[in-house]
Structures are given as structure tokens and as C-alpha cells.
C-alpha positions as CSV (number, residue, x, y, z in Angstrom):
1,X,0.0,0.0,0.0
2,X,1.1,3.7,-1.0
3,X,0.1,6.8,1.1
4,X,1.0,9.5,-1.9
5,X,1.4,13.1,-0.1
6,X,0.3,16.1,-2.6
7,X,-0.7,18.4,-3.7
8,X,-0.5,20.6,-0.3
9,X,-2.5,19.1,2.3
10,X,-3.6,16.0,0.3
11,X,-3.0,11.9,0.6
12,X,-4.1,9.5,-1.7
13,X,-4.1,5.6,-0.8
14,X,-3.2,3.5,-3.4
15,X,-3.1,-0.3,-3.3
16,X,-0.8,-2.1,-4.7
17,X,-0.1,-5.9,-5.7
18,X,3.6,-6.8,-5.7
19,X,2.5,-10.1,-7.2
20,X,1.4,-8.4,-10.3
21,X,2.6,-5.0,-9.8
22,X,-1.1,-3.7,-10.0
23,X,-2.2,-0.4,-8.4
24,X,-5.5,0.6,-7.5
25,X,-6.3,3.7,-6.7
26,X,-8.5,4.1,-3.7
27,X,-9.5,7.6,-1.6
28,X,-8.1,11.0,-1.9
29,X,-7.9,12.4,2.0
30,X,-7.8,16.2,2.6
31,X,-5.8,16.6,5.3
32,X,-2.6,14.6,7.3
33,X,-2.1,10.7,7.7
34,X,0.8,10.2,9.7
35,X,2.3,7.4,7.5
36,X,4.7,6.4,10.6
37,X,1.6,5.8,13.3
38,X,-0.5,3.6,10.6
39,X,0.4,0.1,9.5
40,X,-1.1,-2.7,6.8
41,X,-2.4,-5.6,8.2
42,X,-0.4,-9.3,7.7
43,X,-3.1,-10.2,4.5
44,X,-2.6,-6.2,3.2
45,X,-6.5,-5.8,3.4
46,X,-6.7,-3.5,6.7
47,X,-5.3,-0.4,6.8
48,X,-5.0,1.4,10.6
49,X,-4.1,5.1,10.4
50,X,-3.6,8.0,12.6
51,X,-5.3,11.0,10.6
52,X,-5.8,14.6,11.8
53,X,-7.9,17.5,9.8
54,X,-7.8,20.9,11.2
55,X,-10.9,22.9,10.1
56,X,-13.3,25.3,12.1
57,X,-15.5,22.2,12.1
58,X,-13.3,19.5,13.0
59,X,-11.8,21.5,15.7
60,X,-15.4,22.3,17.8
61,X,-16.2,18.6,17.2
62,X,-16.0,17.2,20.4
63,X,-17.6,13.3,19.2
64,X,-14.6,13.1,16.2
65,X,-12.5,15.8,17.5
66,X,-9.8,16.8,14.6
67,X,-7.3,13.8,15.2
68,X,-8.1,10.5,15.3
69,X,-7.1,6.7,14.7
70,X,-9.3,4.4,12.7
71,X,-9.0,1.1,10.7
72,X,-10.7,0.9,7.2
73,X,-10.4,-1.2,4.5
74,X,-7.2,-0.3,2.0
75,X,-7.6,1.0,-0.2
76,X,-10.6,3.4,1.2
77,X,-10.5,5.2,4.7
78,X,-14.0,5.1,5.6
79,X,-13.7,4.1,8.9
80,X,-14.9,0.6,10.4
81,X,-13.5,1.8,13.7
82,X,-12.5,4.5,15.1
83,X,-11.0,6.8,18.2
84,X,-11.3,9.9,19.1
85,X,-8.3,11.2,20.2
86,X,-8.2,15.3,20.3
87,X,-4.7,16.1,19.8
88,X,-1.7,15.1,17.9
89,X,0.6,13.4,20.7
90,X,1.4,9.6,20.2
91,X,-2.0,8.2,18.3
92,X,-1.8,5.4,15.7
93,X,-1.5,1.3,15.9
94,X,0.2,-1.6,14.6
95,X,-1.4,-4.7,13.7
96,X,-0.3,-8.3,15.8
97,X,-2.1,-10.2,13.3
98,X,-4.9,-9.4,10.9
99,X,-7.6,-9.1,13.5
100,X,-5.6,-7.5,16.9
101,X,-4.4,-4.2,17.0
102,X,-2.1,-2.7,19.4
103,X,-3.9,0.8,19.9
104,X,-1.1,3.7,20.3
105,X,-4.0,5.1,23.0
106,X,-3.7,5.3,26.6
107,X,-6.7,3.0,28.3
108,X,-8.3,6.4,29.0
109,X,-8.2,7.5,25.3
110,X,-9.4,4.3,23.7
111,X,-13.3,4.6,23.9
112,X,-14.4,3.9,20.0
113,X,-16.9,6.3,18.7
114,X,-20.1,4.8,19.0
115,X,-20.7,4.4,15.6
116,X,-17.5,3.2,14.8
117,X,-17.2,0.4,16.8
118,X,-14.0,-2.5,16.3
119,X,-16.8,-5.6,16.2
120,X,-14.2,-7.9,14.5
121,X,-11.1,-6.8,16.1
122,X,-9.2,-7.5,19.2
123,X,-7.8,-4.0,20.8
124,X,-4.8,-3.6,22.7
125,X,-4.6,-0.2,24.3
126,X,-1.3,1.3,25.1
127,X,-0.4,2.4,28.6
128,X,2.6,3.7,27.9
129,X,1.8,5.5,25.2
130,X,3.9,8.7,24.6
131,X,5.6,11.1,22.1
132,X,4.6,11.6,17.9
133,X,6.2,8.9,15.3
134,X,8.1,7.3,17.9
135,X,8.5,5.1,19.6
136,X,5.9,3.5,17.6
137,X,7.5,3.7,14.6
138,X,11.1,2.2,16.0
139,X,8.9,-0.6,17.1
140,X,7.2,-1.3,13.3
141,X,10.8,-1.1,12.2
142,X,12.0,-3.6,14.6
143,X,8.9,-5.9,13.7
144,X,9.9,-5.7,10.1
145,X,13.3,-6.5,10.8
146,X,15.1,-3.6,10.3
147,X,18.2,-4.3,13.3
148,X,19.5,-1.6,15.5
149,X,23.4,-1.1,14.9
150,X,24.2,2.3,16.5
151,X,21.8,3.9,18.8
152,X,20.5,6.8,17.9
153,X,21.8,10.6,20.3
154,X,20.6,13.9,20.3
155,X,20.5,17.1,22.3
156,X,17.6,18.9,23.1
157,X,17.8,22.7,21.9
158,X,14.8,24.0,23.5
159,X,12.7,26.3,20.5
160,X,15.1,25.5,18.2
161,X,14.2,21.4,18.3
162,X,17.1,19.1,18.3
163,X,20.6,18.7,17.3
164,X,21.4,14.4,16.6
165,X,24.7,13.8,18.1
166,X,24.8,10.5,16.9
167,X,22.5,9.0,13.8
168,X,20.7,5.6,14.6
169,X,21.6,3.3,12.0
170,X,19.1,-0.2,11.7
171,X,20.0,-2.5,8.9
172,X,18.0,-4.9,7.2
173,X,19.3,-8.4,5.2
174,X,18.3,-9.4,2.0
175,X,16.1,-12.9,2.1
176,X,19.5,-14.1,0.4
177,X,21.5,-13.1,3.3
178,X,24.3,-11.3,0.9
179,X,22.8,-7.7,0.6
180,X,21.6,-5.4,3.3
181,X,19.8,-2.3,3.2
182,X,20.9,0.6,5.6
183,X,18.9,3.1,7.2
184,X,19.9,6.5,8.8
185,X,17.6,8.2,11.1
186,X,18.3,12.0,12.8
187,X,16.7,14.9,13.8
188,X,18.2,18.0,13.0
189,X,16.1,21.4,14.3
190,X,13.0,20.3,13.9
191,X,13.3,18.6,10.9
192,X,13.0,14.4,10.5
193,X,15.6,13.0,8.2
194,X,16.1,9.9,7.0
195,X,18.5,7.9,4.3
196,X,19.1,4.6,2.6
197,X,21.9,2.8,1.2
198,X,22.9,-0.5,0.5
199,X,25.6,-2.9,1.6
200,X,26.5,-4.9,-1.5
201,X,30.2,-5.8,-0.9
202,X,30.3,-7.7,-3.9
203,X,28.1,-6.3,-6.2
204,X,29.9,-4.5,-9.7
205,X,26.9,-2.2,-10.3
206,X,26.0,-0.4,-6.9
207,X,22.1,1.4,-7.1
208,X,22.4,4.7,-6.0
209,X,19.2,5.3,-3.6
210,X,19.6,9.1,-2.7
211,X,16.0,11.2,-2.5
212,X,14.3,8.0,-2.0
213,X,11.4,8.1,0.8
214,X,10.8,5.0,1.0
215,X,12.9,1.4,0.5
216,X,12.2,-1.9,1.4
217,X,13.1,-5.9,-0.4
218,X,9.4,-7.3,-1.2
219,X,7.8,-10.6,-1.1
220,X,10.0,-11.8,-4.1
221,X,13.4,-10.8,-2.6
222,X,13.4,-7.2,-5.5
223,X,14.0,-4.1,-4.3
224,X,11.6,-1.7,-4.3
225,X,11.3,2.1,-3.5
226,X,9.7,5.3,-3.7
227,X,11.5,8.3,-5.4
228,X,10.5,11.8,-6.8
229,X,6.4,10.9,-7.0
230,X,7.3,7.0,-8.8
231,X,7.7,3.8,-7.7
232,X,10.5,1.7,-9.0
233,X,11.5,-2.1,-8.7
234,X,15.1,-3.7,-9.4
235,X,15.3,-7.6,-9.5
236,X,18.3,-9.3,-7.1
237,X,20.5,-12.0,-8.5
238,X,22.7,-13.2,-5.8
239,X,24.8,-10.2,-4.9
240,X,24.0,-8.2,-8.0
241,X,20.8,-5.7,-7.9
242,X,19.8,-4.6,-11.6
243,X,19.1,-1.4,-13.2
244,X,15.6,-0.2,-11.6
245,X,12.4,-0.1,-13.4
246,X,10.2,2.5,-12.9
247,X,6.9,0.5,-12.1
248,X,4.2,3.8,-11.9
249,X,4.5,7.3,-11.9
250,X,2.4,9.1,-9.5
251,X,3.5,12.6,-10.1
252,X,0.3,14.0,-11.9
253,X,-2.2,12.2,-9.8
254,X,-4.9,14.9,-8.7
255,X,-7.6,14.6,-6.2
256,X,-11.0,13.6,-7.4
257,X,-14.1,12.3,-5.9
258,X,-13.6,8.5,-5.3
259,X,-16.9,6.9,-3.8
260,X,-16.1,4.0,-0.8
261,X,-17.7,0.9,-2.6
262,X,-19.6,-1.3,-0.3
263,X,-17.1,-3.8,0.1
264,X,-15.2,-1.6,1.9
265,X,-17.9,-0.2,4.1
266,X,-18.8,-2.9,6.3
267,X,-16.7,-5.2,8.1
């Protein structure tokens, strides 16, 4: 699944099927989805998000409230349940298995809306829940298998933000065990930074990922990543990667009306 950011203020969700490399392209959101609290179910058909919309009506709506965390069916956002949650600290889930979430809600924050109730899911409220992206998002990362190597330092500036000290790097192996992909994490002011590279001692060709958002190995050991709008896709063969494909180009997507089928409004 692809949360697409733009134009300003706008996601769209996009499925996509690595098996056959088919996108469909589901609902157009007009306002933030915090792509680090939210997280695909094991089967890829559930989608739980943390979502905020900051509007005059939104913001006296004390039932909804402007920030919330829900779970829909991908690739739609109606919501099949969902939590209030009022502000923007911590918020979000990860799935345990395709019907148990871990709620990123304290036990006093994790009342469903009454029409939006989790019938078919087992909910796991978080006590300790604290922060924004983390530490929810260290712990998806660790669940994916992406291995701490240096542990991550920073100072704490006061209005200016934060100054990293010393990047957290995570690595993550190839299925073949002779590749790995490298991530850097730091914050810098206030701003969130993050790069990949690969380890590829062997390899005669190396893929240069700079400006990629996104990089992962998929189901079929290729590796796949999101650069510049497009999502690309370069076959592994033993320690060599190939020359990446560009699989769709998402650049000139605009939002447009996309009507939730009934499929995807019930559980």
C-alpha cells in the first residue's frame, strides 16, 4: 500500500499488488495521515491510520474531535472503527495479526466512537503511550526486521528542536543473506531525516538510492522504493541488484471524488 502526499494538504491511498505490480487507486484524504503511526495488516487488506484535519469544524467537534485513529479497509479510509483522540501526541496502531491491534491510546483515550465500533477486532490499548512517530515507529521497524546497529543521540535545543549527536543506523538483510539495506535516522532542528543505502560488498553495479522516501526488499526478494512521486523495482540476483524499473509514476495524480464501494464499508 502507498500513502501518496500532494498536492498541499492532500494523501491518496493507493493499493498495490507486488505479485502483479497492480495499483489501484482508492481515496483522496484532505488533510494529514501520519504514514509512521499507521500500518497494513499481515493479509494487506486493513489499513489502521492516525489521521488529523484541522478545520473550524473539525476543531469544535467534540464526538470526532480533529485527530483520530481508525481502521478501514485499504484502499478506502472510511472508517470501520474508530478513536477519538483530540490532539496530535502519540496516536496510531500496529497490527499483531490481521484481527488484533495494538492501539497507540492510553486505556483512558481508547473509547471507540459509538458508531465506529472495532466488532471484529481484538484491541490492545497502550499504557505507555507517549511522544509523535516514535517510539511507535522504532517498534514497526524492529517488527519488520530492520536491526539496530548504532543507537540513535541527540540534544535537546529548546525552541530550536534538536541537534542528533549521533544518527541511529538499523540495517536490514536481504532474504539471500548477501545484501543489506541501511537506514539512517536523525533529527536536526525540527526537521526528520532519513537515508538509505545498501551494503553490497560484492556487487559491480551499486544502485544509488539518494532522495528515496521509502525502501524496502518485497515478497519476491526485489528491491523496491519510492523516489521523486514513482515507484520503482530492481530484480536481485545473488549479490547483484539490476538497473531499476520504474513500475508507476504518481506525479500528476490529482484529487478527485472516489466513492467507498460497499465492500469496503462494512466489516
Amino acid at each position: 500500500m502507498i500513502l501518496r502526499r500532494g498536492p498541499s494538504k492532500w494523501v491518496e491511498v493507493i493499493a498495490w499488488d507486488t505479485h502483479r505490480d497492480a495499483f489501484d487507486h482508492g481515496a483522496w484524504f484532505h488533510g494529514r495521515i501520519y504514514q509512521r503511526r499507521s500500518d497494513l495488516s499481515p493479509d494487506g487488506t486493513k489499513l489502521v491510520y492516525f489521521a488529523s484535519k484541522f478545520t473550524s469544524k473539525t476543531v469544535n467537534d467534540g464526538g470526532y474531535t480533529y485527530a483520530w485513529t481508525a481502521v478501514s479497509k485499504v484502499p478506502y479510509l472510511t472508517a470501520l472503527a474508530l478513536w477519538p483522540k483530540g490532539d496530535c501526541w502519540w496516536g496510531g496502531g500496529l497490527f499483531q495479526d490481521n484481527y488484533t491491534v495494538f492501539l497507540n491510546h492510553r486505556p483512558s483515550e481508547a473509547t471507540p466512537h459509538p458508531r465506529h465500533l472495532p466488532t471484529r477486532l481484538r484491541v490492545i490499548p497502550n499504557p505507555d503511550a507517549a511522544g509523535e512517530d516514535d517510539p511507535l515507529y522504532s517498534q514497526r521497524l524492529t517488527r519488520d526486521g530492520w536491526q539496530i546497529r548504532q543507537e540513535w543521540q541527540w540534544e535537546h535545543l529548546g525552541w530550536d528542536g534538536y541537534r542528533t549527536t549521533t544518527p541511529e543506523l538499523r540495517a536490514r538483510a536481504h532474504p539471500n543473506g548477501r545484501l543489506r539495506l541501511v537506514l539512517e535516522r536523525r533529527l536536526d532542528g525540527l526537521r526528520y531525516r532519513e537515508r538509505f543505502s545498501i551494503e553490497a560488498p560484492a556487487a559491480r553495479h551499486p544502485i544509488d538510492l539518494d532522495g528515496a522516501e521509502w525502501v524496502d526488499w518485497d515478497q519476491a526478494g526485489r528491491l523496491v522504493f519510492v523516489r521523486r512521486g514513482a515507484v520503482w523495482a530492481s530484480p536481485v540476483q545473488g549479490s547483484e541488484i539490476e538497473e531499476p524499473n520504474a513500475l508507476i509514476d504518481l506525479t500528476a495524480d490529482q484529487p478527485a471524488p472516489r466513492q467507498t464501494p460497499r465492500w469496503a464499508e462494512a466489516w
